[in-house]
C-alpha positions in Angstrom: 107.5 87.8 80.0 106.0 89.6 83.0 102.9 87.0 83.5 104.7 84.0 82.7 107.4 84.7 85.0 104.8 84.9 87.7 103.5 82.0 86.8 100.3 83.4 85.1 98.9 82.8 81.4 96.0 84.9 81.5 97.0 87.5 79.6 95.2 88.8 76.2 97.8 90.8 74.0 95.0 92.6 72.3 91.8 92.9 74.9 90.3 96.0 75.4 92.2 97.8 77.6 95.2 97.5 75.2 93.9 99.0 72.4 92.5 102.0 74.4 93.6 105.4 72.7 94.0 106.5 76.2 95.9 103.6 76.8 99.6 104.2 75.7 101.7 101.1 75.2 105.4 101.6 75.1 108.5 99.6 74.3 111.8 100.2 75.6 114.8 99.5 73.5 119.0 99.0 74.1 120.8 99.0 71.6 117.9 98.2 69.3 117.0 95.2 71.4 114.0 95.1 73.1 114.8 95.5 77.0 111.4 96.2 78.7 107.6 97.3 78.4 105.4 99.2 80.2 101.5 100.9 79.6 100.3 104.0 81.0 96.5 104.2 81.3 95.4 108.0 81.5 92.2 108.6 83.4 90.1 112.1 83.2 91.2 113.0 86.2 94.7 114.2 86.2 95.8 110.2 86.7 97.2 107.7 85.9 97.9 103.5 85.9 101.4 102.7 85.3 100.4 98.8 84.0 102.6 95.9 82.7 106.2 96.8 83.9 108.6 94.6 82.7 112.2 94.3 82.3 113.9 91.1 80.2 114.9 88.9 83.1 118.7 88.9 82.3 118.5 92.6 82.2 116.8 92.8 85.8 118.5 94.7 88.8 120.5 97.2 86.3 118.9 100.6 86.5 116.6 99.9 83.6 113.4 99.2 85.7 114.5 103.0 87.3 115.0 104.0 83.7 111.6 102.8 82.8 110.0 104.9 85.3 111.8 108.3 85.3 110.9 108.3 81.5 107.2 107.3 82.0 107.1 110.0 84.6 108.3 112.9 82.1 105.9 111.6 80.2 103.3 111.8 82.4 103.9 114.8 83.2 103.7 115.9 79.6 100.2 114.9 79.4 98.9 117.2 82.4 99.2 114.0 84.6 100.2 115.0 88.3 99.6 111.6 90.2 100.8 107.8 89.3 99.1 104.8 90.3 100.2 101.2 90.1 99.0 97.6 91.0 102.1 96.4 92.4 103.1 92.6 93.2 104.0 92.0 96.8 107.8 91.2 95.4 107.9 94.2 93.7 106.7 97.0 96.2 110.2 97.8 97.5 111.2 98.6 94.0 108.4 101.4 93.8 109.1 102.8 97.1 112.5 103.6 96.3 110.9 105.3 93.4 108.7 107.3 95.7 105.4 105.3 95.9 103.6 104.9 98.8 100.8 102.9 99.8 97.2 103.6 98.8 94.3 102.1 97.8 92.2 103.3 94.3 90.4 100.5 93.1 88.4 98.0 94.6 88.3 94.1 94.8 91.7 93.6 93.5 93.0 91.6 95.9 96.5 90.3 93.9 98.1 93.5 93.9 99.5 96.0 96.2 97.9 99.5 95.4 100.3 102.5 95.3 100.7 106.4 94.4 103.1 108.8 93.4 102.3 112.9 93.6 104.4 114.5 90.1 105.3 117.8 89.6 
């Protein structure tokens, strides 16, 4: 749902990245419905990539995006993580700063995504 309604088909539901142990994939459910997705990648340094945030499209603008987040972030900070990334599209960056990201850059040659951070504690 998240690449398609971007207008990209390039995903691969079982590449590398997604079957990382480090690589946690989780599932967010309402009322036993699947509602929304998203993956935290942890990195050895006390980070780490919030990836693949998606909320079902007639579920969008309802809290549940904010949901997403504050329950990624506990767990986060569960795991001895203290600082989020995330690859933000240009649409989307608003959303994130509400959320407390700011602009910065981590990665290199990704040029389709705005970088952000977030300090946790």
């Amino acid at each position: 749902m998240l690449f398609e309604a971007r207008g990209q088909y390039d995903y691969v539901p079982d590449g590398p990245e997604e079957i990382k142990e480090q690589n946690l994939s989780l599932l967010f459910k309402l009322d036993g419905q699947a509602i929304g997705t998203v993956r935290l990648d942890q990195k050895p340094d006390g980070r780490a990539i919030v990836r693949l945030v998606a909320i079902a499209p007639d579920l969008q603008r309802r809290g549940h995006g904010t949901a997403v987040l504050e329950r990624v972030e506990r767990l986060a900070l569960s795991l001895g993580i203290r600082d989020l990334l995330v690859h933000s599209a240009p649409d989307a960056v608003g959303f994130y700063q509400k959320f407390g990201f700011s602009p910065f850059a981590f990665e290199a040659d990704n040029f389709r995504s705005v970088q952000l951070h977030k300090a946790i504690q």
